[in-house]
N, C-alpha and C positions, 0 to 999 in steps of 0.2 A: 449700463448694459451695452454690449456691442451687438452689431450689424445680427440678424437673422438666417441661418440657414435650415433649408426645407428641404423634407423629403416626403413623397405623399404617400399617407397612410388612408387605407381601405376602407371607410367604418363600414361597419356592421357584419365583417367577415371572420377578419382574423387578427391578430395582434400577439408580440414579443415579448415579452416582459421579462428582465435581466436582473438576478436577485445578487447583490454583491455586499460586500462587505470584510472588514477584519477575522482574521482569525478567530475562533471561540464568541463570536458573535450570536450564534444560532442561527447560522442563517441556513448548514443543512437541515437542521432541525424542520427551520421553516420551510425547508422546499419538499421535506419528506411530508411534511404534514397539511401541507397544501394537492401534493401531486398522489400521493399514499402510493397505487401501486401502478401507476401509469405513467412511469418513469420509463426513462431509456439510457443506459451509460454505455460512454464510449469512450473512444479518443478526439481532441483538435485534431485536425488533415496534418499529415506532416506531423505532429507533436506526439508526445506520449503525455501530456498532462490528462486527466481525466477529466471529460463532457457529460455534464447533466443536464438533460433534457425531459421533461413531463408535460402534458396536454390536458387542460381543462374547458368543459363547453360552459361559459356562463352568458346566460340568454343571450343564445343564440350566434356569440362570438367563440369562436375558436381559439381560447389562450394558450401560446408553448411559453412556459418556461423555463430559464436556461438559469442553473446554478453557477454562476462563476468561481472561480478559484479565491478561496480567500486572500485579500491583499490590503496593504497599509495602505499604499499608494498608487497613482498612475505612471508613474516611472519604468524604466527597465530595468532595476534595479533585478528583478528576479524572473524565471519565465513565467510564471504564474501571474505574474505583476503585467508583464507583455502579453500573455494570452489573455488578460481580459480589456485589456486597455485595447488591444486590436478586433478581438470584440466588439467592442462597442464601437469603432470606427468604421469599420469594416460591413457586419452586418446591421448594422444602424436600428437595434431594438424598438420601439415605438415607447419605453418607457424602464427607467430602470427604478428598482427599489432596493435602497440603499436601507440594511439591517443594521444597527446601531446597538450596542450597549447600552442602555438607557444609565446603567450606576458610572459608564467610564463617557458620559456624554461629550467631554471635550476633547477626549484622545482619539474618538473613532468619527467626529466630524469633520474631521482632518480631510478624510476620503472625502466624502460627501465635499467638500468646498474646491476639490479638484473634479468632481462631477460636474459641480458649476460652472468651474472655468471651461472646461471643456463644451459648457451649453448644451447636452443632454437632459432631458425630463428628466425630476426625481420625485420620486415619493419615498418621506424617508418615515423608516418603520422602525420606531422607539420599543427593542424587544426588552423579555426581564426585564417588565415591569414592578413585577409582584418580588424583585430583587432590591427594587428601586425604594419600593413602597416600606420593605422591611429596613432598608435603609434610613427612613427618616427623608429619603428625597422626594419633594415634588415640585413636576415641571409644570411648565404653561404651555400644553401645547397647541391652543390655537394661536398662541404670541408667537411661540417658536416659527411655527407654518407662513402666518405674518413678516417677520422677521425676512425669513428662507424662502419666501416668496413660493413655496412647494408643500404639499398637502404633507401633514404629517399624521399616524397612525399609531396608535399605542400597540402592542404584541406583548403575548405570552407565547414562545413556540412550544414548548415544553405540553403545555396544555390545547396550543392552538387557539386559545384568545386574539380575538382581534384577525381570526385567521378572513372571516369574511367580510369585513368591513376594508382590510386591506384590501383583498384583490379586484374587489367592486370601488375603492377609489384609485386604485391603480389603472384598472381597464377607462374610468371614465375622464383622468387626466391624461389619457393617452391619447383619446379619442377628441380631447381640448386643444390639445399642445399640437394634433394631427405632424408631428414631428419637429415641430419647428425649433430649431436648437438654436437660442439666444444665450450666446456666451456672460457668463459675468467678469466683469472689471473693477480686478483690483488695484488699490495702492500699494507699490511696494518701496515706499520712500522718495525721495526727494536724489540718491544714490542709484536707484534704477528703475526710476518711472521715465527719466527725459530715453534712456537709452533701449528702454522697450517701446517706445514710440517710435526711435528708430531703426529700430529691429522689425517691429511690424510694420512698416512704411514699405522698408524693402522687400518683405516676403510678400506683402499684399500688390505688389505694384508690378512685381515680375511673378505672383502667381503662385510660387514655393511651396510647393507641397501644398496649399490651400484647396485641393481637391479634396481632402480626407478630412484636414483637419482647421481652425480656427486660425487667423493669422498671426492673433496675439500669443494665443494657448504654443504656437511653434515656436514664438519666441522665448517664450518664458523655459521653454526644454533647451534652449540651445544656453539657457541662462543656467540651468539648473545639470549643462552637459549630459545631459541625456543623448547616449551611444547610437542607442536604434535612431534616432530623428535624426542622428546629426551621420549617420550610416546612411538612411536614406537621402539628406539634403545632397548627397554626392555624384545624385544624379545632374546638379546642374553646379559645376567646380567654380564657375565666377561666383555665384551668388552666395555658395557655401563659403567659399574661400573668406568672402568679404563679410558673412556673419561671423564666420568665427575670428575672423581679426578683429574685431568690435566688441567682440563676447570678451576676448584673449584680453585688448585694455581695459574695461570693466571688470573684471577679473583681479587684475593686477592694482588698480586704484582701489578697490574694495580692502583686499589685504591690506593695503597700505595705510590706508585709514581709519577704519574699525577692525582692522584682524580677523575676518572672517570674510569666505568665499561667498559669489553672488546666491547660492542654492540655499543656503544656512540663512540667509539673510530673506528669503523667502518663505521659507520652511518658520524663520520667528514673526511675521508679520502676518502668514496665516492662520496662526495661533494665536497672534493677538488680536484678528477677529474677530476667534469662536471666542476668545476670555470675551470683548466686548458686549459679545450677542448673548452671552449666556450673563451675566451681568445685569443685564435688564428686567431683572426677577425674574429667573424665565426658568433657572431652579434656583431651588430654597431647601433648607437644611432643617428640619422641623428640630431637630435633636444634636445637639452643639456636638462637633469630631471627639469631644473627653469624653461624653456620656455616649456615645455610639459606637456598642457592642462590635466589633470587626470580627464575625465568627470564623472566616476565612483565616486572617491574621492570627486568630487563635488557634486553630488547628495545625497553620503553620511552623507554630515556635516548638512542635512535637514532632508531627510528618518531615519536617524540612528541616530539624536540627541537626548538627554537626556529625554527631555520636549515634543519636537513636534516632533517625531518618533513615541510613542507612540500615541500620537492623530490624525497622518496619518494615522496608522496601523489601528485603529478602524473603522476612516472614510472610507479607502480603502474597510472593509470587510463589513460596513454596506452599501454602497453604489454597493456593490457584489451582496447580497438581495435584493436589489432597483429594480439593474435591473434585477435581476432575474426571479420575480414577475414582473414586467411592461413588457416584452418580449414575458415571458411565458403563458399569459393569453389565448391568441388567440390560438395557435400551441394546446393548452392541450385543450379548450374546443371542436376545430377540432376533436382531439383524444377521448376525451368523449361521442362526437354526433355520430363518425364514428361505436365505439362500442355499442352505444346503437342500432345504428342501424342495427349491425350485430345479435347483444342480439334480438329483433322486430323479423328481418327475419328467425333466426332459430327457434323463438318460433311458427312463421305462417306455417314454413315448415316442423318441426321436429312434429310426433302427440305425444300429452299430457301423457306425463307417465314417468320413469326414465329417459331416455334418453334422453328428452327432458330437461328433471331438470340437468342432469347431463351433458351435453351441454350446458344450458343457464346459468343456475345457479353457478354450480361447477367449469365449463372451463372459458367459456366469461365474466361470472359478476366476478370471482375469479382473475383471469389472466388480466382481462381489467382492476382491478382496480387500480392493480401495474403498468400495461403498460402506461395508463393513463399520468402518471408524468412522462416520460421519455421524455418531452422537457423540463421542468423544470430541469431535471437532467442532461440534457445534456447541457444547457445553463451555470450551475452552474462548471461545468467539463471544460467548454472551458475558463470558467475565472480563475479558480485553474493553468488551464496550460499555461494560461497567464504568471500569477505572478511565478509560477515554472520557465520556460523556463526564464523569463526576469532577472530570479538572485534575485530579491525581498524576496522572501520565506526564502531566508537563512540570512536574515536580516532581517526578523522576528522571526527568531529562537536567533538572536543573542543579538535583545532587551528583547525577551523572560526571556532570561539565567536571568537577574537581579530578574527577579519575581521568579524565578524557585528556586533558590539556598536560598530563607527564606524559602519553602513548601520541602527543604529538597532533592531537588531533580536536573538536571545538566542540560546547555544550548542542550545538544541534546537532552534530553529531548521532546523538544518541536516540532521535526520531529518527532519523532513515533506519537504525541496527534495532530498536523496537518495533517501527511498521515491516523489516524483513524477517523476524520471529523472535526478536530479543527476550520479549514475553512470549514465548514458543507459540506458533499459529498465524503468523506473518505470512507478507509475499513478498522475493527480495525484490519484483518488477516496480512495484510502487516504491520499494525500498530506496533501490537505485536511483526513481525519480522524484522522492526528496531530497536527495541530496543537493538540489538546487538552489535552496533555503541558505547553503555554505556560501559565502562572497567569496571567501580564498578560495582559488582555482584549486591550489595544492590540497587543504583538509578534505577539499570537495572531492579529491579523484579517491586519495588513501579512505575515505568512509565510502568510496561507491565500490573500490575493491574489495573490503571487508566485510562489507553489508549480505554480502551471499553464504558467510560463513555461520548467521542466524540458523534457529531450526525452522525454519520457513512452513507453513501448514503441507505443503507439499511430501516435507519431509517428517513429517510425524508419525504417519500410518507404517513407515519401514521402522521408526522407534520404536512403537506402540506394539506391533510384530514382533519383532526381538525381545520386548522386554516381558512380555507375555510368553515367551516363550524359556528365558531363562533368568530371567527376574522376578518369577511372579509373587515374593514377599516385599520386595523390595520397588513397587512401581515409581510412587510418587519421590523419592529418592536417586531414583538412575533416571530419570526423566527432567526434574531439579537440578542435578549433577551434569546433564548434556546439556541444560542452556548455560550453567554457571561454565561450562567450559569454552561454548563459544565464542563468550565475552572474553573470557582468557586467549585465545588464540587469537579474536580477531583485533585485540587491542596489543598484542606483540606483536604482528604482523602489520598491523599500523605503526607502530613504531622501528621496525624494520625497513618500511617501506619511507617513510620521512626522515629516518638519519641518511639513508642512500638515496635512492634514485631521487624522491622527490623533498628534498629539503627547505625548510623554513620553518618562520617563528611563528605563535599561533595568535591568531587573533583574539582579538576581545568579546566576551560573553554576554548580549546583553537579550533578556527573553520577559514576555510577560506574563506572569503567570496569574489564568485567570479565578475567580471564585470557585471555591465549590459550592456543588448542586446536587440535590439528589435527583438523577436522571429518573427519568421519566419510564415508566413498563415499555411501552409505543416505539421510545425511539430505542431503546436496546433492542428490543424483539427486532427492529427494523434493521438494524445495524447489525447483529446477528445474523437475519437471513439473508442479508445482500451478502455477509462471506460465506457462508456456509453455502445459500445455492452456486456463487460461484467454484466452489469444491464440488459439488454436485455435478454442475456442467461441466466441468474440465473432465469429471471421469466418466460421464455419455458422450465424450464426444472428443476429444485427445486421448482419452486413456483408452476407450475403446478402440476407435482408430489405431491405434500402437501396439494394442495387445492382439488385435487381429493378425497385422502383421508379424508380431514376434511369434505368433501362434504359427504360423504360415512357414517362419525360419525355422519352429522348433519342430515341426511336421514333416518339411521336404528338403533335401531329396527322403523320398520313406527308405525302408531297408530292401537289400536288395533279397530275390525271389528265394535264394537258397539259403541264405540266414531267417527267414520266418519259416522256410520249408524246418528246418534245423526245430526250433521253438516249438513247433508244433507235431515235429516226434518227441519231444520228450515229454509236450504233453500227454501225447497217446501212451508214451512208457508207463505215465505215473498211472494211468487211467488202471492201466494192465497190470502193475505190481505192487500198487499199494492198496491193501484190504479195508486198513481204516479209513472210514468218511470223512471225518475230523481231520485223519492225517494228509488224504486226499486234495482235500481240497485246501488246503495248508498249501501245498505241494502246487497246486495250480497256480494258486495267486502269486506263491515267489515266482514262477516262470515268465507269469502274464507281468509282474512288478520288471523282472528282467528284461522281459523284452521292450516292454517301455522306456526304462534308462538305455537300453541298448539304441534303441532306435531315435530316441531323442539325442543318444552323443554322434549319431549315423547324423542328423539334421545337419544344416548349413546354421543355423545359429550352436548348434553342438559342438562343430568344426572350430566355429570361431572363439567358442570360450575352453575348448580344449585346446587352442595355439596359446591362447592367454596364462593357460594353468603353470608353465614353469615355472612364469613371473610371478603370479598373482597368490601362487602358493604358501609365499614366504609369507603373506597376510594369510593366511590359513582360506584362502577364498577356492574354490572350487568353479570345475567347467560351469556350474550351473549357475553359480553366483555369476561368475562374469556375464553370464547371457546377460541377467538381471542388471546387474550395472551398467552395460555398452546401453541398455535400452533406458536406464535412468538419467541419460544427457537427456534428452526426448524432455522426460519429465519425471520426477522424482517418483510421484504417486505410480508409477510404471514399473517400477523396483517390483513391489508388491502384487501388483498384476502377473508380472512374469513369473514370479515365485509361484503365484495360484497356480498359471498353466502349467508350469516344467512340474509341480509335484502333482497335479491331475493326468498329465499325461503318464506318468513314473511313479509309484508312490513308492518312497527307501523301505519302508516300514508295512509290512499289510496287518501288523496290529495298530496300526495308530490311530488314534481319536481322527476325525471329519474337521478338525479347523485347520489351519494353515500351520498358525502356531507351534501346535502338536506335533503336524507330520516333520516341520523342520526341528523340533527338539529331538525329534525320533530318531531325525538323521546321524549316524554317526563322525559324518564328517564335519558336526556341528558341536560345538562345545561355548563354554561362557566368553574365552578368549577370543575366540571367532567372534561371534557378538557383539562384545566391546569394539573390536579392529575393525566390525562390520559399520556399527553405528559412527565412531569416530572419520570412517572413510567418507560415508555419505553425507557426512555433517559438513566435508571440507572439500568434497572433489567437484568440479568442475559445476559452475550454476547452469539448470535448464536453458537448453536453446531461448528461450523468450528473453530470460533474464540476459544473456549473454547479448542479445540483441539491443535492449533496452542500456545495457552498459557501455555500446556502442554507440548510442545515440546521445548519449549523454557524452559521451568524452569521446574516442575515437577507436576503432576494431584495433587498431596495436594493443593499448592496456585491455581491451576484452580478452583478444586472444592469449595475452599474457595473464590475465585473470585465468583463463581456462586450463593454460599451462600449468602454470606454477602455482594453483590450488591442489590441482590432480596430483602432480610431482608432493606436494607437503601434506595432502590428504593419503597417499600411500605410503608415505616414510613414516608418518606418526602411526599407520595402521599394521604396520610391518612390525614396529616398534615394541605396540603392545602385545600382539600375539608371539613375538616370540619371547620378550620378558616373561609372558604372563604362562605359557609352554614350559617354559625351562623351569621356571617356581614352582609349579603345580610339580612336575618332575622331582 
């Protein structure tokens, strides 16, 4: 063990506790089941990776914990891998707990043995136990704890087993260790032990970054070329200069002599180890690998076949839609009637003049119309976290890969274009920042450009709208048919984009795909409602915000004194010459509907989609629609907002049914062709401000603003496309 560094921790106040680990570990599992609903999500400063934070009081201590981003290793291999590696340097946790695979016990101690080195506390938390146990595996793990010299905890997260035995030895080796991070020392041969003695000679003696980090642990990154460490060593150019001249001949004699670089040569002596420790009976096999049933392996050789994997995977997601639609019918028309009914009450109660418009209109018909489909959306999100949670998803990514690598582009790939709606109900924002996962620069930009062309949850309530309006035999089918077309576009537009501007060969495939499970009620419902309320939120508080304002564009300037003077002699005409009451008042409401669209195309957002209409024409799109789409950059769910106000303020039809739906079926300037040009546009035009911003930070505002261009330019040629094929043929 080397030298001690201290940092002093509070007892009996408060404490950090940093829960990490591999991917499909369980380790959100375990933070949701630890923290339930006292969580907080956000962003790292500067980063777009996502921050979990939740607060627990356990006697009388204040415990935060922080979910880090799943990672293989402390490297910078990925940002995910560098935000938590900085993490843990940086805010100096009083204790991390390291979540482990208990069936994959030597692939995921890998992490954990670069915790050691590092000299941070661990408690490692041996999860999918009850995985282990059907296994035939059992460990030792007071030997193990022995061994690792660090407490170890058995785990079910699933069920939450071991959930308190964990956090109560977690908080009380925290309050043991009171921070004290004792690096471990490894051997890593007789080829580069003498030369990390004198790697840490020098960085210890002149001080090298040894503020942050362990002198050896910096050496072993400049062994292993680690970018970030050896980016920062640059702050002092002699001392860097002269590691990596040292690193560069060790390097070079490595190759020479065994054929393998100094990192590889580390990477197999830390794994022989975890083989030595786990050797020591430490597990045991009760049921010899011939007689030990692989249920996973078996469902593989079906799900993941050549032939019929692929035509599960289809059926799975068309049958996703089935029920989606058959479910949601009820729950949303509930939700339709509730709001119109509130829409009714405030117009009987609020009297007739802005406020009333800007209540009924702006807020409730704007805001309801998005709210509307959130049991649709939430039905759609609890079968996504199905197939997530149950390990399926990454055997879809892994069938993926074959179609992926002729459009130029890599089997992870297929997680960014599934997290931005590939399984329709995605967000391209998170989408965009998976793509970090990609090591090729180049597959990494062509999957963050195409990633937006998903139907993103955003964009499903303008689907769901349309197709309810002129699909309605045909839901789960034109709804099936927009995500299979996405994947078609955005896999020729990825190979569009890699024969031209950004060319190369594609890298190599390699992913692990983990067990299935039957996820647990807890953690779907939970996974569920973290997407669903944030659909919720975005339409109290973006969509709101936007539709206020678009209410405001489609409102003023009003009309001027002598065109409502006008409106309102002919109301008095009809009043005076027409006898029938029926006929009557027929005769009002087209006046009152007239002066509505009149006065709406008078508005300063009227103006602006009436300069648009030459253009916008030739896709069968209308002044009104373009209000709607100028205000769908904002945010997609906005579309639908704007369509509530402009048909609240104007209704085309004064027979039409009270949905949304209806009144734009009603319209005549709407037909099936419209529709399709309508859905096909918004499927591919420009991604929301946020997303565009997120695509910026990930690569640079050139390809964003070229994403925003050259979507919108290929989102109205194909939209142009069909409406007028699909015009002429009807003809």
């Amino acid at each position: 063990m080397g030298a001690g560094i201290q940092w002093q921790l509070k007892e009996g106040s408060t404490a950090t506790i940093a829960l990490a680990g591999n991917p499909n570990s369980g380790k959100t599992t375990l933070f949701n089941v630890i923290t339930g609903s006292r969580q907080h999500v956000g962003n790292y400063p500067g980063i777009t990776v996502e921050r979990k934070e939740g607060t627990v009081n356990i006697n009388g201590t204040r415990v935060t914990f922080i979910d880090l981003p799943g990672t293989y290793s402390l490297s910078a291999y990925s940002e995910e891998e560098l935000v938590a590696r900085n993490f843990l340097t940086n805010e100096k946790p009083d204790i991390v707990v390291d979540i482990v695979d208990a069936t994959m016990l030597e692939r995921h101690l890998y992490l954990a043995i670069q915790f050691f080195e590092l000299g941070i506390p661990v408690v490692l938390a041996l999860n999918m136990m009850d995985d282990a146990r059907k296994q035939g595996l059992r460990i030792d793990t007071k030997k193990l704890a022995k061994v690792l010299n660090c407490p170890v905890v058995e785990t079910v997260a699933r069920s939450g087993q071991g959930k308190k035995e964990l956090i109560e030895t977690a908080v009380k080796h925290a309050l043991e260790k009171n921070q004290q991070w004792t690096p471990l020392n490894i051997s890593y041969g007789t080829e580069l032990d003498l030369v990390l003695d004198e790697l840490t000679e020098i960085i210890h003696s002149n001080h090298h970054l040894t503020d942050r980090y362990p002198a050896r642990w910096i050496a072993l990154k400049y062994l292993e070329n680690d970018t970030e460490i050896i980016r920062h060593g640059k702050i002092n150019d002699k001392i860097s200069t002269q590691l990596e001249e040292l690193v560069s001949r060790t390097k070079e004699h490595c190759i020479k002599t065994l054929n393998i670089p100094p990192e590889a040569i580390i990477a197999d002596y830390r794994y022989g180890l975890i083989n030595s420790i786990l050797k020591d009976n430490i597990v045991t096999q009760e049921k010899s690998r011939q007689e030990r049933i692989d249920i996973s392996a078996k469902i593989d050789t079906v799900f993941v076949h050549r032939f019929f994997g692929p035509i599960l995977m289809i059926a799975v997601l068309y049958s996703m839609f089935q029920v989606t639609f058959s479910l949601g019918e009820i729950p949303m028309s509930w939700l339709e009637n509730f709001f119109g009914w509130i829409s009714a009450t405030a117009t009987s109660i609020i009297p007739e003049g802005l406020l009333q418009s800007l209540i009924v209109s702006g807020i409730i018909d704007g805001v309801g119309g998005v709210m509307g489909f959130v049991p649709l959306i939430a039905i759609m999100f609890l079968m996504i976290s199905f197939l997530e949670d149950s390990g399926y998803m990454a055997r879809v990514a892994y069938m993926l890969d074959r179609v992926l690598r002729i459009f130029g582009l890599h089997g992870y790939s297929a997680m960014p274009f599934i997290i931005s709606g590939g399984i329709a109900g995605g967000c391209a924002v998170p989408g965009v920042m998976a793509t970090r996962t990609l090591r090729s620069p180049k597959e990494k930009l062509a999957t963050l450009l195409t990633a937006p062309f998903m139907p993103c949850g955003a964009k499903l309530p303008v689907f769901l709208l349309l197709i309810a309006a002129f699909f309605t035999d045909y839901k789960a089918q034109i709804m099936f048919s927009i995500t299979l077309f996405a994947w078609v576009m955005a896999l020729l537009v990825a190979k569009l984009i890699r024969s031209t501007v950004i060319k190369g060969e594609s890298t190599p495939f390699i992913m692990e795909l983990p067990p299935y499970r039957l996820p647990t009620i807890r953690g779907v419902f939970i996974h569920t409602w973290e997407r669903t309320w944030q659909y919720i939120k975005k339409a109290g508080t973006v969509i709101l915000a936007v539709s206020i304002l678009l209410w405001a564009a489609m409102t003023f300037p009003s009309l001027p004194e002598q065109q409502t003077s006008q409106f309102e002699i002919e109301r008095q005409s009809a009043l005076r010459t027409i006898g029938n009451e029926t006929d009557r008042q027929k005769a009002l409401v087209e006046i009152n509907n007239k002066e509505g669209q009149t006065a709406l195309r008078y508005s300063l957002a009227g103006k602006i989609g009436s300069t648009l209409e030459p253009i916008s024409q030739l896709a069968g799109f209308d002044w009104r629609t373009n209000i709607a789409l100028v205000g769908g950059f904002a945010a997609k769910e906005v579309i639908v907002s704007t369509f509530g106000t402009a048909y609240s303020l104007g209704d085309v039809d004064p027979e039409a049914a009270d949905t949304l739906s209806s009144r734009i079926a009603s319209d005549p300037s709407w037909n099936k062709f419209t529709a399709l040009a309508m859905i096909v546009f918004v499927l591919l035009y420009a991604p929301c401000v946020v997303t565009v911003v997120a695509m910026a930070k990930e690569s640079s505002w050139r390809w964003a603003i070229f994403a925003t261009t050259f979507n919108t330019i290929l989102g109205f040629t194909m939209a142009v496309s069909i409406y007028q094929i699909g015009t002429k043929l009807i003809l």
